[in-house]
C-alpha positions in Angstrom: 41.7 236.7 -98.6 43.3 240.1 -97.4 42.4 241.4 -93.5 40.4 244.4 -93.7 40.4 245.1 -90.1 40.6 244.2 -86.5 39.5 245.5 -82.8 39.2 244.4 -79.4 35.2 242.4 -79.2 33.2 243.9 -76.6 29.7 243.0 -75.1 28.0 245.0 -78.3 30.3 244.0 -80.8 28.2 240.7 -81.5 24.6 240.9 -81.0 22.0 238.2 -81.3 23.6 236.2 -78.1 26.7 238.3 -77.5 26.3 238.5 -73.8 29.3 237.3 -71.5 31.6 237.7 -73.9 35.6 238.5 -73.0 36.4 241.5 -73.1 40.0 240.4 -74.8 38.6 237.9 -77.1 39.9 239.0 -80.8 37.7 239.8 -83.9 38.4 240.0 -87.6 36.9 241.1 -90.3 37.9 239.1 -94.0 36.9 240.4 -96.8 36.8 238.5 -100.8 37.6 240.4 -103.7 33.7 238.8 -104.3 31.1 240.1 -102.3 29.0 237.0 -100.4 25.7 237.5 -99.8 25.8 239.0 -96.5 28.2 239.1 -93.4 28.7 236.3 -92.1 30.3 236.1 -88.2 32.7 233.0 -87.2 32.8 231.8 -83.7 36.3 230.0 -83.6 40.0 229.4 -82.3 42.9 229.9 -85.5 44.0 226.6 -83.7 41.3 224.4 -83.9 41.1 222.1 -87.1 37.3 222.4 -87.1 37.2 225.9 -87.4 40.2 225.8 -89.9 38.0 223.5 -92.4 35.4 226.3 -92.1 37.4 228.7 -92.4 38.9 227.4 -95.5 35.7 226.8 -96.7 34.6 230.1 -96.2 37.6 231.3 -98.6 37.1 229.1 -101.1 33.6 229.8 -101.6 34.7 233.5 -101.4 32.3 234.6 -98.7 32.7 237.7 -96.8 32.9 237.3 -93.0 34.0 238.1 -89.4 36.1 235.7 -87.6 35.6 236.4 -83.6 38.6 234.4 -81.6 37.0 232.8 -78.7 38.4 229.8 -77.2 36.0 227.5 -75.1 38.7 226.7 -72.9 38.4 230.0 -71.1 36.7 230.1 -67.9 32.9 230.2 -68.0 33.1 229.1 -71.6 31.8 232.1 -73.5 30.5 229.9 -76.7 27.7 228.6 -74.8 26.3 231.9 -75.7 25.9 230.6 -79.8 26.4 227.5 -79.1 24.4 225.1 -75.9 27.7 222.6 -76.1 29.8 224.9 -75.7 31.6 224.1 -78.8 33.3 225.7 -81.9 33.4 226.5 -84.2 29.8 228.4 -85.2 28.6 230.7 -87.7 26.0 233.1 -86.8 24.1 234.3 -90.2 22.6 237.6 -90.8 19.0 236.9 -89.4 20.5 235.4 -85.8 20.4 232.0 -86.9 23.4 230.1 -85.1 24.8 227.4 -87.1 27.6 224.2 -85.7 29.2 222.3 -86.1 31.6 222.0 -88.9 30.1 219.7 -91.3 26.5 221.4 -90.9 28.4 224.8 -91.4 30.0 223.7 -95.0 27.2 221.9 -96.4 25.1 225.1 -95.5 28.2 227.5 -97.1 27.8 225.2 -100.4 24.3 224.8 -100.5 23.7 228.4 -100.4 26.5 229.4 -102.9 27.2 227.9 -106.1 31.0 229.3 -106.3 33.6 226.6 -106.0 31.2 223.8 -104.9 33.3 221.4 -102.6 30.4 218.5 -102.3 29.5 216.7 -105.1 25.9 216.0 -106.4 26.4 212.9 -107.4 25.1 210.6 -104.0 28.1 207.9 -104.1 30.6 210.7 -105.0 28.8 212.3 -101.7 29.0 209.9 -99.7 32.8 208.9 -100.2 33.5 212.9 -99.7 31.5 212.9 -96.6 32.9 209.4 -95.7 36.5 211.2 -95.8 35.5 214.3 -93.7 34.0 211.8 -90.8 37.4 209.5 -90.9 39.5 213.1 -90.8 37.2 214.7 -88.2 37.4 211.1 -86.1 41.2 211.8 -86.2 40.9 215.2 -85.0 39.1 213.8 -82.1 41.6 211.7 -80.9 44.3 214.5 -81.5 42.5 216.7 -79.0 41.6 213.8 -76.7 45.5 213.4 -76.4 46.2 216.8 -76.4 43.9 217.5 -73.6 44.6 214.3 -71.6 48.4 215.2 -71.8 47.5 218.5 -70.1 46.6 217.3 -66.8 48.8 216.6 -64.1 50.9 213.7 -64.9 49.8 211.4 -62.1 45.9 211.9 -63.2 47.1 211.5 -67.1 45.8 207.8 -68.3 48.9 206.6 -70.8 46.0 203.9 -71.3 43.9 206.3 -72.6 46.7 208.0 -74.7 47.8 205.4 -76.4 44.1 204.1 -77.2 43.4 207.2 -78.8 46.9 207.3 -80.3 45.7 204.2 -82.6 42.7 205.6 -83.4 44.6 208.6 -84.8 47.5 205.9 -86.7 44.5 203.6 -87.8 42.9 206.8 -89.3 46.0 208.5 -90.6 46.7 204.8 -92.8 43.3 204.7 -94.1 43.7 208.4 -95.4 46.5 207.0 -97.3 44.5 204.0 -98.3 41.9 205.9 -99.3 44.1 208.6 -101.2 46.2 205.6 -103.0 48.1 207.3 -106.5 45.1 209.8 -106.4 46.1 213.2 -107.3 43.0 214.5 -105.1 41.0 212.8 -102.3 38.0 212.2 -104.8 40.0 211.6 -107.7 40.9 214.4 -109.8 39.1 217.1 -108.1 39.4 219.0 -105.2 36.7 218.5 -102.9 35.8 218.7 -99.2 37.1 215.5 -98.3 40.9 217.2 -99.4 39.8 220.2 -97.2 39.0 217.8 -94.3 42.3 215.5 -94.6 44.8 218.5 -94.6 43.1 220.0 -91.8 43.9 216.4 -89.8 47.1 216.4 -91.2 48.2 219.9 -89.9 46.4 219.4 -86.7 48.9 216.4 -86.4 51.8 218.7 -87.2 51.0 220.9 -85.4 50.1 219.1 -81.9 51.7 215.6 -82.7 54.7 216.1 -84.9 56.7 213.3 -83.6 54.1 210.7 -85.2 55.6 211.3 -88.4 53.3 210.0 -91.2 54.7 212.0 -93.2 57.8 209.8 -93.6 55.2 207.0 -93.4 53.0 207.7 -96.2 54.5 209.9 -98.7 51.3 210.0 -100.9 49.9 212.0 -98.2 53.3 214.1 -97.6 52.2 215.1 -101.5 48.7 216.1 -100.5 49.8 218.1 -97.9 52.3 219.9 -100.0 49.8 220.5 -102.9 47.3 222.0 -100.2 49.8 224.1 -98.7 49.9 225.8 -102.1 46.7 226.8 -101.8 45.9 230.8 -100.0 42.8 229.0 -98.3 45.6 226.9 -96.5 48.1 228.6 -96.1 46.1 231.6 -94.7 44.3 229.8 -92.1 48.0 227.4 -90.6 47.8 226.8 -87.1 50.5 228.8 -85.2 52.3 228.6 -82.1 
């Protein structure tokens, strides 16, 4: 995945619901060495594990697109534009169509291309792939909820609160390893979605929670990580500070 190009977004540079855009928000253009079917436009932070399964996604499916960096934390929240929650990431296709949230955007990138395919036909195969991706998107959840929570001023922080979402995210980080067991992949011996989904939990936990440090816990995961971070699609797309 090699960047082609980038330039400052301005009201035009997105149409079908690019008003109230900022004027400093940051757009990309990534281009495959296989052509997708058309250009494609990503709404998202390079921080956010949501938009980081996408956007891995995206890459291995080899689709062309545009990434447009716009954080919904900005004042006026901008993404209400493509999106009426106000949350990313989103892909806006072609014909206008707006498409969110995560999950509804990579089933959509596999249906529609046949390259790499990172759900399984088979329903039980399906449903443990998509039973993976809700457990690492529930832990993502929780991440943020802490991360946001531990943003406000410290006598309105709840350390109730904190540390109620800090089991979910230790609950959900065991049961990844559960799940996982002597596995070399997620689903067994290929690489699916659900591996896409766990790494992105895991380096959102790096990344905004080091110090809980499952990977000295759970060393089965450590290995997942590491064989991810091998990939381009990871390490392409790594949150940075």
């Amino acid at each position: 995945m090699l960047v082609c190009g980038s330039a400052i977004l301005s009201r035009t540079s997105l149409s079908n619901g690019g008003a109230g855009i900022r004027a400093d928000a940051r757009c990309y253009t990534f281009r495959s060495k296989r052509r997708a079917l058309s250009l494609l436009k990503l709404i998202a932070t390079t921080t956010s594990p949501y938009g980081r399964k996408v956007r891995i996604a995206l890459a291995e499916k080899k689709f062309e697109y545009e990434l447009a960096e716009i954080s919904p934390w900005t004042p006026d929240n901008p993404v209400h534009a493509w999106n009426p929650l106000g949350k990313v990431p989103v892909l806006v296709l072609d014909d206008g169509t707006h498409v969110y949230d995560s999950r509804v955007i990579v089933e959509y990138l596999d249906t529609v291309s046949p390259v790499s395919r990172l759900i399984p036909e088979p329903s039980r195969q399906r449903i443990m792939v998509r039973r993976i991706e809700a457990l690492a998107d529930g832990i993502n959840e929780a991440t943020i909820a802490i991360v946001l929570e531990s943003r406000r001023p410290p006598k309105q922080q709840s350390t109730e609160w904190i540390a109620r979402q800090r089991q979910k995210v230790e609950a959900g980080v065991a049961e990844l390893a559960r799940e996982l067991g002597d596995k070399h992949w997620c689903n067994g011996e290929a690489y699916t979605l659900a591996d896409i989904a766990a790494g992105c939990a895991l380096g959102y936990l790096a990344f905004r929670e080091a110090e809980l440090g499952w990977a000295h816990d759970f060393t089965n995961l450590k290995k997942l990580a590491e064989r991810l971070a091998k990939r381009a699609a990871f390490s392409d797309t790594a949150p940075k500070r």
